[in-house]
Backbone as CSV, one residue per row, in Angstrom:
resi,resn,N_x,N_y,N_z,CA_x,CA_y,CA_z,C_x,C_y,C_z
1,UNK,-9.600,-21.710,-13.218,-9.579,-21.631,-11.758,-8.456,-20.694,-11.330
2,UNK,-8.664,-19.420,-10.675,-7.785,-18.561,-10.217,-6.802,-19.379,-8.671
3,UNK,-5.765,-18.828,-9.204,-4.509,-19.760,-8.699,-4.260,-18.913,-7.058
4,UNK,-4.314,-18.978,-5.779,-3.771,-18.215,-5.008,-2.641,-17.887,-4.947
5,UNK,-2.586,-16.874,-4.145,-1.682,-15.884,-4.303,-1.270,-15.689,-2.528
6,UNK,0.357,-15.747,-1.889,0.357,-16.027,-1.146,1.537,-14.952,-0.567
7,UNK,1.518,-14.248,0.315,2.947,-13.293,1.083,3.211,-13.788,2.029
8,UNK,4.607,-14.392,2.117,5.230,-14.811,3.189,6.730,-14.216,3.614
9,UNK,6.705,-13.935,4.891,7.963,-13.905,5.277,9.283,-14.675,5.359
10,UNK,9.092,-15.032,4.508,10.009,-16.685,4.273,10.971,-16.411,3.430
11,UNK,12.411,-16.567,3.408,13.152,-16.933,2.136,12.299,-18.017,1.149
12,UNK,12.289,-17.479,-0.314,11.908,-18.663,-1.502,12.664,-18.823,-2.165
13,UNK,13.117,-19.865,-2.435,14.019,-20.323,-3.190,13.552,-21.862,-3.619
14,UNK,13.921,-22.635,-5.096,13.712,-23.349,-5.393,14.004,-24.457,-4.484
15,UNK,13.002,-25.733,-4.404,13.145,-26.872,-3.476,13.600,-26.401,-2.056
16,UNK,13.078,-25.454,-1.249,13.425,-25.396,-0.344,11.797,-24.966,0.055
17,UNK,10.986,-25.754,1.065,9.826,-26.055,1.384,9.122,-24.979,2.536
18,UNK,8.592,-24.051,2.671,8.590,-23.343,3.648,6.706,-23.638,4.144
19,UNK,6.591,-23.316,4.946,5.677,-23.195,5.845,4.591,-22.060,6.027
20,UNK,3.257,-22.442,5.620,2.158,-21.138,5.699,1.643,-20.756,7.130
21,UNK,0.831,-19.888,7.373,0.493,-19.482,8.665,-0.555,-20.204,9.121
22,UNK,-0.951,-20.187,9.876,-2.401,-21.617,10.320,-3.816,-20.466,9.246
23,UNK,-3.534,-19.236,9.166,-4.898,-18.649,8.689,-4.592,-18.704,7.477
24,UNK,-3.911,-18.895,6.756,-3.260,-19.479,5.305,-3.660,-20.847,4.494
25,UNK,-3.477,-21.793,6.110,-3.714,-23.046,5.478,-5.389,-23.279,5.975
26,UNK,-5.939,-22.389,6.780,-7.665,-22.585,6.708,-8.136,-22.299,5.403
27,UNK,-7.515,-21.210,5.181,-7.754,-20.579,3.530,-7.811,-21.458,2.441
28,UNK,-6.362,-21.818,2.195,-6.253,-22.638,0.716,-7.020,-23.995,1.368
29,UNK,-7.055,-24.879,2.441,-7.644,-25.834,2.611,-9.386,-25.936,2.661
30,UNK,-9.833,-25.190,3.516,-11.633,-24.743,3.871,-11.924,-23.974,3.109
31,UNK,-11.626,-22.900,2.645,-12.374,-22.000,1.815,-11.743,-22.235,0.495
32,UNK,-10.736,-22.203,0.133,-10.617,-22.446,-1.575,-10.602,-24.163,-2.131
33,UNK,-10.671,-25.267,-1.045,-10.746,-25.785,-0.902,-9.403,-27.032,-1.890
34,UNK,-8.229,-26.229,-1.573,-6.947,-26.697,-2.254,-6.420,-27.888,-1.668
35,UNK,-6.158,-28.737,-2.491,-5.095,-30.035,-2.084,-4.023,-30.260,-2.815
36,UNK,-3.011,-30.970,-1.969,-1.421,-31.078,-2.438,-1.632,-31.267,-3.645
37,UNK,-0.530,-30.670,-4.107,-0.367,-30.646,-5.651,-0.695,-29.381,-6.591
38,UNK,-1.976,-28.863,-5.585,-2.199,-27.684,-6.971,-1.350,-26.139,-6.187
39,UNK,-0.961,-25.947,-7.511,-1.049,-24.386,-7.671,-0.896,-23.704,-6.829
40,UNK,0.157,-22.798,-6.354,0.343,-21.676,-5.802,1.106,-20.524,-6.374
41,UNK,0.585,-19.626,-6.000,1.834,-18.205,-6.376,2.424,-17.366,-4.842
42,UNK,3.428,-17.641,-4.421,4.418,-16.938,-3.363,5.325,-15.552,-3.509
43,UNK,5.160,-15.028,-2.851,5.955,-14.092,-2.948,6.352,-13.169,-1.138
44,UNK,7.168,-12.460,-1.506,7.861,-12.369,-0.067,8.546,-10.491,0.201
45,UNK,8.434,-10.289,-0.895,8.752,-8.552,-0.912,10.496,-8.683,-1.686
46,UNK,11.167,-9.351,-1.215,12.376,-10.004,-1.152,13.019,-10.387,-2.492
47,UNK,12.276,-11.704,-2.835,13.299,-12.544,-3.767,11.886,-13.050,-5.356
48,UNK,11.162,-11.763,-5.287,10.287,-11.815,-6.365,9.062,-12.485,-6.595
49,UNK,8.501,-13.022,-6.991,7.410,-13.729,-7.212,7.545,-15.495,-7.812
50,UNK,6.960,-16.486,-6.840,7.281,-17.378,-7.380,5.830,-19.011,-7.549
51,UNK,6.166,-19.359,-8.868,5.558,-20.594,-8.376,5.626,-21.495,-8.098
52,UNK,4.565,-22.231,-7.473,4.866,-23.426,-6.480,3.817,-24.125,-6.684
53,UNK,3.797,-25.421,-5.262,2.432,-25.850,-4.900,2.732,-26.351,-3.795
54,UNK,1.012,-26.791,-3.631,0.983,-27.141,-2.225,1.953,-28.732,-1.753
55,UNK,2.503,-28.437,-0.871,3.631,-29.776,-0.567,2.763,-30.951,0.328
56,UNK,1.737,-30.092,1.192,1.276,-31.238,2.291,0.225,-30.311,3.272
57,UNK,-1.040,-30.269,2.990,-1.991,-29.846,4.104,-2.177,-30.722,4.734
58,UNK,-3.032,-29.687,6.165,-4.393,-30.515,7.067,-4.734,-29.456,7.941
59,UNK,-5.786,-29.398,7.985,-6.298,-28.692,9.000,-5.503,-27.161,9.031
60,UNK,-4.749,-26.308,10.045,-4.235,-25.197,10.125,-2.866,-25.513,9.641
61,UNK,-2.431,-26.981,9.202,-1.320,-26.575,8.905,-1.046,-27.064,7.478
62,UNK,0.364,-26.156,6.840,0.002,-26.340,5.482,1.623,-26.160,5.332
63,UNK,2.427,-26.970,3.872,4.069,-26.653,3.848,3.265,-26.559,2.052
64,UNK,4.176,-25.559,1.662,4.368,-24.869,0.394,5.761,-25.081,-0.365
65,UNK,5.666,-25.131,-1.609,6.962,-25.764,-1.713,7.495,-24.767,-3.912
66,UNK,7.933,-23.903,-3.351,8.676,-22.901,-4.509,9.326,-23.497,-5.924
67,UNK,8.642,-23.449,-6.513,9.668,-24.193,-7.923,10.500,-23.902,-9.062
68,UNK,9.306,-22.293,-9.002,10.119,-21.785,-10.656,9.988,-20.142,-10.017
69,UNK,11.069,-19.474,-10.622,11.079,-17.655,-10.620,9.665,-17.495,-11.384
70,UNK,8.600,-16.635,-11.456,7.938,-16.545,-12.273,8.180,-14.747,-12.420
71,UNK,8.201,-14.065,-11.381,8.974,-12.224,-11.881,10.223,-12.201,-10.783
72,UNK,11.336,-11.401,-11.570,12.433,-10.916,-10.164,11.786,-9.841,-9.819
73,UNK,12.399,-9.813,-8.082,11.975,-8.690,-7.471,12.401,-7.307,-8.714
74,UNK,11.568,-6.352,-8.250,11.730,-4.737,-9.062,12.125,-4.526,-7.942
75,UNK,12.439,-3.172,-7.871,13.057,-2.054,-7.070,11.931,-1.639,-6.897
76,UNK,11.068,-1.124,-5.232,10.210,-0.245,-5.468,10.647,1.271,-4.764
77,UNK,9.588,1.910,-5.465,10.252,3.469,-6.169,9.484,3.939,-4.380
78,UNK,10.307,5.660,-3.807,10.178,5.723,-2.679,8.932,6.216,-2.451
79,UNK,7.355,6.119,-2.270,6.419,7.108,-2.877,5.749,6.594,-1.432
80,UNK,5.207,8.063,-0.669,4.825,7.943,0.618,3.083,8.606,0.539
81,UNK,2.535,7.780,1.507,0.952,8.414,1.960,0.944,8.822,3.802
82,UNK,0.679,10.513,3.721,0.960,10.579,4.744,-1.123,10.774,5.284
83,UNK,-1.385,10.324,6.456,-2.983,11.086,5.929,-3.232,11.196,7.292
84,UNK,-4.324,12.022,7.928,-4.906,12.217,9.281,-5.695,11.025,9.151
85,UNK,-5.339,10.465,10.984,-6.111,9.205,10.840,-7.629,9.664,10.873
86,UNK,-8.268,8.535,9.875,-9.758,8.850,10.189,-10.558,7.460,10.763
87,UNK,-11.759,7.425,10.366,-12.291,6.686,10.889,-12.134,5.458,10.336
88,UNK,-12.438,4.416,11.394,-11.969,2.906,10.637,-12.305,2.531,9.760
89,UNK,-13.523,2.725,9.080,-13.430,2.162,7.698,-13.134,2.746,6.498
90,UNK,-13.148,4.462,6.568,-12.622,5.194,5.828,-10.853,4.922,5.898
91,UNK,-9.930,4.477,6.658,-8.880,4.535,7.292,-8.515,3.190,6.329
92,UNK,-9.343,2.145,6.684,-8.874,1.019,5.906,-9.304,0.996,4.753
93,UNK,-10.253,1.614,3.949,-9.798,1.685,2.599,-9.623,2.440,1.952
94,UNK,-8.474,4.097,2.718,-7.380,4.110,2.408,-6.694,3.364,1.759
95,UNK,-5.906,2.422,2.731,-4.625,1.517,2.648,-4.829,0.660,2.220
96,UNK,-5.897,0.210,1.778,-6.465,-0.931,0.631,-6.045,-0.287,-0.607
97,UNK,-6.264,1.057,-1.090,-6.276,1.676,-2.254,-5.213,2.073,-2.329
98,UNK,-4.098,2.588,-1.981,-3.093,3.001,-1.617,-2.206,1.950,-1.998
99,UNK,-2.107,0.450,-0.999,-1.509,-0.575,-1.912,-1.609,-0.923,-2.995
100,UNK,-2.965,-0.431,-3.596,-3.036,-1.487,-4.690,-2.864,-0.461,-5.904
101,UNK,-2.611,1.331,-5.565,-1.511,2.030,-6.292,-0.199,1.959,-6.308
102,UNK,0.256,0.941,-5.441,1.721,0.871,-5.504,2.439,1.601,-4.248
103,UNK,2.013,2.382,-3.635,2.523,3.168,-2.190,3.515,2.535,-1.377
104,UNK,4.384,3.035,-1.358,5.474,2.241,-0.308,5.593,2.433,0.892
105,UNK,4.936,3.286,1.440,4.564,3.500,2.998,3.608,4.124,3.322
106,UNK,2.827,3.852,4.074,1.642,4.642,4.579,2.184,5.292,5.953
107,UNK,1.919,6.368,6.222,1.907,7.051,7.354,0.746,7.658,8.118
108,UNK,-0.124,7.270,8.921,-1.416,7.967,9.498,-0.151,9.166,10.659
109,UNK,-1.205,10.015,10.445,-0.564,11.536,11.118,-2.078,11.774,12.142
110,UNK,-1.618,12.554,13.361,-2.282,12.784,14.117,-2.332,14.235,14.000
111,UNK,-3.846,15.283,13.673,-3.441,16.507,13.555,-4.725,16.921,14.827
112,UNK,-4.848,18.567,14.388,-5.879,19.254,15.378,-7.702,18.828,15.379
113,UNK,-7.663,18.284,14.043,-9.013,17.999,13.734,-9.508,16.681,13.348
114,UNK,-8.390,15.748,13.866,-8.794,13.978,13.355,-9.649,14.253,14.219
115,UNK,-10.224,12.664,13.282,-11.870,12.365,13.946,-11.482,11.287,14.935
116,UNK,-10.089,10.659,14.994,-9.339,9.060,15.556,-8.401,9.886,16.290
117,UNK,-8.377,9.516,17.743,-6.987,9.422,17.747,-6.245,8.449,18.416
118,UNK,-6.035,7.229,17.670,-5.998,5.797,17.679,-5.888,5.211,16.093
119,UNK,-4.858,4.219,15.955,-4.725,3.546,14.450,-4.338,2.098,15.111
120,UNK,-5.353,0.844,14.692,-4.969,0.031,14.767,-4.048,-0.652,13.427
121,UNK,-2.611,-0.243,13.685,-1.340,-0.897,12.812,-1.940,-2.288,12.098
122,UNK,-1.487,-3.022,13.143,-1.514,-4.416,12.639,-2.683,-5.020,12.329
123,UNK,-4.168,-4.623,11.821,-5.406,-4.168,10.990,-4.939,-4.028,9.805
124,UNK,-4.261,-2.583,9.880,-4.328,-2.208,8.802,-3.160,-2.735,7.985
125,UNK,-2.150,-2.997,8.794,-0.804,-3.925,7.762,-1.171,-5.171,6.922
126,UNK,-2.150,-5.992,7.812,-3.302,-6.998,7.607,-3.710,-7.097,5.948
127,UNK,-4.808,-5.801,5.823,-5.297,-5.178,4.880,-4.298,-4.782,3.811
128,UNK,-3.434,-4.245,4.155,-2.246,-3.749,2.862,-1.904,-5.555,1.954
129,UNK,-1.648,-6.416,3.404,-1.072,-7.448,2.758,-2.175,-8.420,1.757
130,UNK,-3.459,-8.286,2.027,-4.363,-8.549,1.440,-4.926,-7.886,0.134
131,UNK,-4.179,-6.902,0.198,-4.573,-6.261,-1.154,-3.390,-6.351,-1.786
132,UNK,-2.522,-6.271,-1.297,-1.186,-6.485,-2.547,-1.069,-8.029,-2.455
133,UNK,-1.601,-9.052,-1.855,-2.106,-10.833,-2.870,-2.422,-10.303,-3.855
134,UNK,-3.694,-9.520,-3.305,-5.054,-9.357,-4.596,-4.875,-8.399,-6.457
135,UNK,-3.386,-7.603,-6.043,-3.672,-6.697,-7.048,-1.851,-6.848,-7.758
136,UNK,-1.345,-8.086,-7.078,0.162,-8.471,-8.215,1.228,-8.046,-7.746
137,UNK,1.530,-6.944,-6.503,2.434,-6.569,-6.488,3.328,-7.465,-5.517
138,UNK,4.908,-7.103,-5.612,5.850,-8.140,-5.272,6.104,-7.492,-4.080
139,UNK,6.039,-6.680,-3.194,6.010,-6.296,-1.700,4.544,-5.672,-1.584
140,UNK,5.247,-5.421,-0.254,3.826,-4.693,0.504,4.382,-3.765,1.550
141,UNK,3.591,-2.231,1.084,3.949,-0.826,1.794,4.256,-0.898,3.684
142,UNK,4.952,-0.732,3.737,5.178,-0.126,4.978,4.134,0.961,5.909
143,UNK,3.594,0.140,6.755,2.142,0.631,8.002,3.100,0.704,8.943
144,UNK,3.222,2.185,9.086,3.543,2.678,10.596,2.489,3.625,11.297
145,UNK,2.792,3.568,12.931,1.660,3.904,14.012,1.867,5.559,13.366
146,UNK,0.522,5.772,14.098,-0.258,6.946,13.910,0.864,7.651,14.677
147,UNK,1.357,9.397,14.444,2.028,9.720,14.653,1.738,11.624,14.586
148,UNK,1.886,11.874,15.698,1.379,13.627,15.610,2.086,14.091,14.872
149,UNK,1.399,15.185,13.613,2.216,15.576,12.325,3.238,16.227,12.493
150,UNK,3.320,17.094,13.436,4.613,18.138,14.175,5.978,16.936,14.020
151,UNK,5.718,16.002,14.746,6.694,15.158,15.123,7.359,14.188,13.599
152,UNK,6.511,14.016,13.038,6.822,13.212,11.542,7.649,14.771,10.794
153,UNK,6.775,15.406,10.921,7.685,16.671,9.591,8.927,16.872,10.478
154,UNK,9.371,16.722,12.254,10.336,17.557,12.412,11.434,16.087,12.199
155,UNK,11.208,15.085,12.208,12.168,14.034,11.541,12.308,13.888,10.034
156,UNK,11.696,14.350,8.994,11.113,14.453,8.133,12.870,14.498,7.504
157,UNK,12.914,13.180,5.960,13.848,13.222,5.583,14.167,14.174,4.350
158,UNK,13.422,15.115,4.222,13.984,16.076,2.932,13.081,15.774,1.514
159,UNK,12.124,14.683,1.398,11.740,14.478,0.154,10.835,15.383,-0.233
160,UNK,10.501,15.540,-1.568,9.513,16.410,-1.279,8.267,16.239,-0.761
161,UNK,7.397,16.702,-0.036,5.941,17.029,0.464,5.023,17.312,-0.077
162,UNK,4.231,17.131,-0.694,3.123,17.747,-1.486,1.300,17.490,-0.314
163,UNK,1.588,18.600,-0.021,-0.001,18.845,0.803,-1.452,19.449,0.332
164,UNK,-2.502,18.475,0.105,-3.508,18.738,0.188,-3.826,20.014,0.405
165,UNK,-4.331,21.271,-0.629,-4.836,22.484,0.669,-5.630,22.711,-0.076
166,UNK,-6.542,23.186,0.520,-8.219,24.154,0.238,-8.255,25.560,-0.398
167,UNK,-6.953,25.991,0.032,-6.852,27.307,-0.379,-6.387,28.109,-1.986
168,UNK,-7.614,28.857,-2.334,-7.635,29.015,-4.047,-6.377,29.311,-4.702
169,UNK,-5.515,29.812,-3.182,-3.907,29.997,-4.394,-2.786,29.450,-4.281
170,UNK,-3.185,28.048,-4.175,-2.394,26.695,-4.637,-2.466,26.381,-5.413
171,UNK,-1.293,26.150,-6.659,-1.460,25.594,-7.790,-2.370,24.245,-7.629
172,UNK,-2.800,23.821,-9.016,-3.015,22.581,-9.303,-2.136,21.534,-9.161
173,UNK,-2.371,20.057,-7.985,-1.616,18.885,-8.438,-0.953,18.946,-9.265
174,UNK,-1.589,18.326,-10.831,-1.023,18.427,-12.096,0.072,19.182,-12.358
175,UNK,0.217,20.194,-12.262,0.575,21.458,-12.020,2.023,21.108,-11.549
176,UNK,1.765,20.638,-10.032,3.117,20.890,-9.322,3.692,19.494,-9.714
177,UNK,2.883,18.581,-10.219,3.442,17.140,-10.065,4.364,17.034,-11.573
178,UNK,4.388,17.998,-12.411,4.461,17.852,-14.021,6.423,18.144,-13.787
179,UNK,6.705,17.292,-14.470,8.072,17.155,-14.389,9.091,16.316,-13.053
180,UNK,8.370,15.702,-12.327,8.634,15.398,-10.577,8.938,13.745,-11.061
181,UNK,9.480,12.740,-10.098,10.108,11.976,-10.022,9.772,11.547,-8.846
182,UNK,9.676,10.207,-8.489,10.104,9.742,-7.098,11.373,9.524,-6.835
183,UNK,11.905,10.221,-5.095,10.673,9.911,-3.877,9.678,11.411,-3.942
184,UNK,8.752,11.273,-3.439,7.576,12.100,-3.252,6.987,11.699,-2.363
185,UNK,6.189,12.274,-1.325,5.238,11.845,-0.471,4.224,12.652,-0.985
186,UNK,3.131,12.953,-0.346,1.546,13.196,-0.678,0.771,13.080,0.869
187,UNK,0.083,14.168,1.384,-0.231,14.433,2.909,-1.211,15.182,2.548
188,UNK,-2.977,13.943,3.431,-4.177,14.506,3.578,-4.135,15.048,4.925
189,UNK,-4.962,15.935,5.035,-5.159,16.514,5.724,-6.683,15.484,6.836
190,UNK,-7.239,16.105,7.504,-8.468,15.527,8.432,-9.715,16.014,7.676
191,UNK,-11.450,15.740,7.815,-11.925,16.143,7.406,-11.858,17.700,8.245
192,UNK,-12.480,18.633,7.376,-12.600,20.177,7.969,-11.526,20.587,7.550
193,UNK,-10.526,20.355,6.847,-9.228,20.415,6.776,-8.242,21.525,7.959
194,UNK,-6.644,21.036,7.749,-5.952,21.762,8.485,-6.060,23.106,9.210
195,UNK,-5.932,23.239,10.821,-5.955,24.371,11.196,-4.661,25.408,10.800
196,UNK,-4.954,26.655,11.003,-4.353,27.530,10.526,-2.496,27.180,11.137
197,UNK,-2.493,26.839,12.203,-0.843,26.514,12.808,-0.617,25.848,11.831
198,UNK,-1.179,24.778,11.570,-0.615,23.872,11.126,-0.200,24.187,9.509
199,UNK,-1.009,24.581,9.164,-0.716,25.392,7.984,0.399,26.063,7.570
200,UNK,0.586,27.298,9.179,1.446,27.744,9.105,2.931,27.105,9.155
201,UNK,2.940,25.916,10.016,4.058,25.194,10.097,4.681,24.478,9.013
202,UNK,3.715,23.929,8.311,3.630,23.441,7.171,4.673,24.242,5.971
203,UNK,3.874,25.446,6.013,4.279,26.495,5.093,6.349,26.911,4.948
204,UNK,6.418,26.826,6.753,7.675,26.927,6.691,8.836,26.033,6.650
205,UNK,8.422,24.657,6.007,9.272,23.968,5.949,9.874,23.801,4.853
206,UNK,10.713,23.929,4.223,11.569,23.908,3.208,11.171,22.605,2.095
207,UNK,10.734,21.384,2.390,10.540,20.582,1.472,9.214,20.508,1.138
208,UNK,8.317,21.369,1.783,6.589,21.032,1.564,6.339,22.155,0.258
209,UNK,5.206,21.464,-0.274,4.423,22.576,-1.875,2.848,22.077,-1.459
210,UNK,2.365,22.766,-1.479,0.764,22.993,-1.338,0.281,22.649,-2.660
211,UNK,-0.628,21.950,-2.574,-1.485,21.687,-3.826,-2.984,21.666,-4.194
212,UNK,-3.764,21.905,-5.143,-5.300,22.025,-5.118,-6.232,20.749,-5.753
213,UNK,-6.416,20.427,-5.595,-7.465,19.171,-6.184,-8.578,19.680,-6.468
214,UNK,-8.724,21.042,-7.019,-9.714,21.203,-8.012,-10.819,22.049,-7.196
215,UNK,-11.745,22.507,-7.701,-12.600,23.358,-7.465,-13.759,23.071,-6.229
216,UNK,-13.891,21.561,-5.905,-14.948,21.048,-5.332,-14.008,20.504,-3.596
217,UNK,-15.004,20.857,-2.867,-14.114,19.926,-1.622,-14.273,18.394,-1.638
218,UNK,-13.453,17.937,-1.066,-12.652,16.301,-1.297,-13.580,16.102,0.262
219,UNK,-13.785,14.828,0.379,-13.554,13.565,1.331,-11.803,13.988,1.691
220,UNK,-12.063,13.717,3.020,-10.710,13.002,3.281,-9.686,11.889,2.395
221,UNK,-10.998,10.881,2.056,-10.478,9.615,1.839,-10.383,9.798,0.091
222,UNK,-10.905,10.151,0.084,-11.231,10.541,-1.810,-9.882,11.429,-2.357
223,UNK,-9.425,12.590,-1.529,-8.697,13.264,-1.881,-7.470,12.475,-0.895
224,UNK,-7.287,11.808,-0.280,-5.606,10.789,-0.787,-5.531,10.078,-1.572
225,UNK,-6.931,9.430,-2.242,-6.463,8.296,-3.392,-6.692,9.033,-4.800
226,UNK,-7.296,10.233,-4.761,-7.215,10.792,-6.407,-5.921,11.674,-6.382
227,UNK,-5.215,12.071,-5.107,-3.616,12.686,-5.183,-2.992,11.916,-5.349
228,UNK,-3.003,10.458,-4.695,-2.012,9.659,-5.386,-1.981,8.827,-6.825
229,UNK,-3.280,8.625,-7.177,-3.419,8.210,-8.890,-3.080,9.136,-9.802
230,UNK,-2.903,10.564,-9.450,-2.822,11.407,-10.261,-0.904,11.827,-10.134
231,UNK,-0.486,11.494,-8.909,0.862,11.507,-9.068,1.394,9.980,-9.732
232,UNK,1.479,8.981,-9.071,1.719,7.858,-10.047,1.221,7.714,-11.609
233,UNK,0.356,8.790,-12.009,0.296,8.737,-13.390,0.978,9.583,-13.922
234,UNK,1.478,10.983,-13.035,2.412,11.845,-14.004,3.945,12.175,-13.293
235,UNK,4.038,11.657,-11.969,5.573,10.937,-11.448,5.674,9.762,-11.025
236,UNK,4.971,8.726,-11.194,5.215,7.596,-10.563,5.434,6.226,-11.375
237,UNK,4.957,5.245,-11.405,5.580,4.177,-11.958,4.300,3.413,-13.052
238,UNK,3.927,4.742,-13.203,2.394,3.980,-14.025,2.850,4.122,-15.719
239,UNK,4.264,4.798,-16.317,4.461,4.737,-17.371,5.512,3.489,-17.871
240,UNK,5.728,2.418,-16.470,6.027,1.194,-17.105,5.100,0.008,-17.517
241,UNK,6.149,-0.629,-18.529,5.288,-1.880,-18.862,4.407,-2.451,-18.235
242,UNK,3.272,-2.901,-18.567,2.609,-3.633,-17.613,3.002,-5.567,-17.737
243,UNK,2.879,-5.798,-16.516,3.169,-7.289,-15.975,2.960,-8.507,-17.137
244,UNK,3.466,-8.872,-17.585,2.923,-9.759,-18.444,2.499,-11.111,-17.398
245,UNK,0.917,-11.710,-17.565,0.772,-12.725,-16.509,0.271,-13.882,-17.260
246,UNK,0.512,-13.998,-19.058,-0.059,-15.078,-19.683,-0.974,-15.875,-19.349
247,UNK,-0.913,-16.756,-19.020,-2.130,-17.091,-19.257,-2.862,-17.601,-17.273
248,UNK,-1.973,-16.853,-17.025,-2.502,-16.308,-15.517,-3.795,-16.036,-15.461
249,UNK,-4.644,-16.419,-14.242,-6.206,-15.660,-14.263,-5.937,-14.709,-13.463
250,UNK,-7.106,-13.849,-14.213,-7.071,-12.574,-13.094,-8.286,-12.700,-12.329
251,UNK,-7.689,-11.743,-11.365,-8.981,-10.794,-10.002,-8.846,-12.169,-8.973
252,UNK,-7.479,-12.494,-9.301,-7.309,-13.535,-8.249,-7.704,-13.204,-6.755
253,UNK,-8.635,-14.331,-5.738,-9.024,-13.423,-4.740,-8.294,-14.425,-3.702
254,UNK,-6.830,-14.631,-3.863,-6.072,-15.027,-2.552,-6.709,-14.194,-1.327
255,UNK,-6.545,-14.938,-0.222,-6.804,-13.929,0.873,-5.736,-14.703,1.773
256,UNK,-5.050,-14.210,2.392,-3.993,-14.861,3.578,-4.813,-14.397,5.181
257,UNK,-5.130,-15.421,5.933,-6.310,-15.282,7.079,-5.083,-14.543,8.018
258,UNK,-5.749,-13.526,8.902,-4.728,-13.310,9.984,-5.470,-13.036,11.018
């Protein structure tokens, strides 16, 4: 029986009893159909991953209660998704896929050719937190509002940039990503891709590198999640150990209701 999996904003700490959200305790109570005593896994971004169990349901309300460290928090590494917002369901699974590569912030950008210009945040923060229950990790990326790209690059803290481009004389990803480190960000463009300003603006900023994803044109949505699997496999955090979860079940399908 796969054990839920639970993100709370809560300090955890041993014997100290904290409190689920009413769409939390519909969850483990009505749909997984959990009673005091069994099984939980908590975690908080914070103070690592922990297990527990249930202290006391009913109905929407539910107290959880922390017992043992089961991972310490890691450090997560600075690795950004910047992308033109698109349409809502292309948009949300984005940031479904994105979390569950490890991404530490998502950024939707507003350019000349989105198909949106509108991001519902707290949707999509929703969704991040639902996929990092679902896929192990000990936080969950940072969803900030949609934001016109001019305005993000001219605050823009120096990391490097690596942009999506169409154009045949951009190196290869691979290419530019071979030897690189986080922090890194990674910035899709809209479908039709970038107009020429923007390009140009792009061009003159000191921390941005243009990159090619290959011979064929991308999806929007396709070409942020094969730029970022392909950087987390040759700068990112995909050459550590993997999790040991013994005799843990997998494809655990916690869901936290919101």
């Amino acid at each position: 029986m796969s054990i839920p999996r639970l993100y709370l904003d809560q300090p955890l700490e041993a014997g100290r009893e904290v409190p689920a959200t009413s769409g939390q305790a519909h969850y483990l109570g009505s749909v997984m159909r959990r009673a005091p005593g069994d099984a939980v896994l908590l975690f908080n971004g914070r103070d690592g991953e922990w297990e527990g169990r249930i202290a006391a349901i009913r109905k929407d309300r539910c107290t959880l209660a922390p017992e043992r460290l089961a991972r310490p928090q890691a450090p997560q590494a600075d690795t950004r998704l910047l992308v033109a917002a698109l349409k809502r369901d292309a948009m949300e699974w984005v940031v479904e896929k994105a979390t569950e590569l490890g991404i530490g912030l998502i950024q939707p950008v507003l350019t000349r050719r989105s198909v949106a210009d509108r991001v519902n945040t707290t949707r999509l923060a929703a969704i991040a937190q639902e996929a990092a229950e679902q896929c192990e990790r000990l936080g969950l990326p940072r969803v900030e509002p949609a934001r016109p790209l001019p305005a993000v690059l001219d605050a823009w803290d120096g990391i490097p940039l690596l942009v999506g481009a169409e154009r045949r004389e951009s190196p290869s990803l691979g290419r530019v990503a071979q030897g690189m480190h986080a922090p890194w960000a990674w910035l899709v463009g809209p479908e039709g891709g970038f107009e020429r300003v923007e390009l140009d603006d792009l061009a003159r900023r000191a921390f941005v590198s243009t990159a090619s994803l290959g011979p064929r044109i991308l999806r929007a949505e396709t070409a942020a999640v094969a730029g970022l699997a392909l950087l987390q496999a040759l700068a990112g955090d995909w050459d550590d150990q993997p999790i040991s979860i013994g005799d843990r079940a997998l494809g655990s399908s916690a869901r936290a209701g919101t």
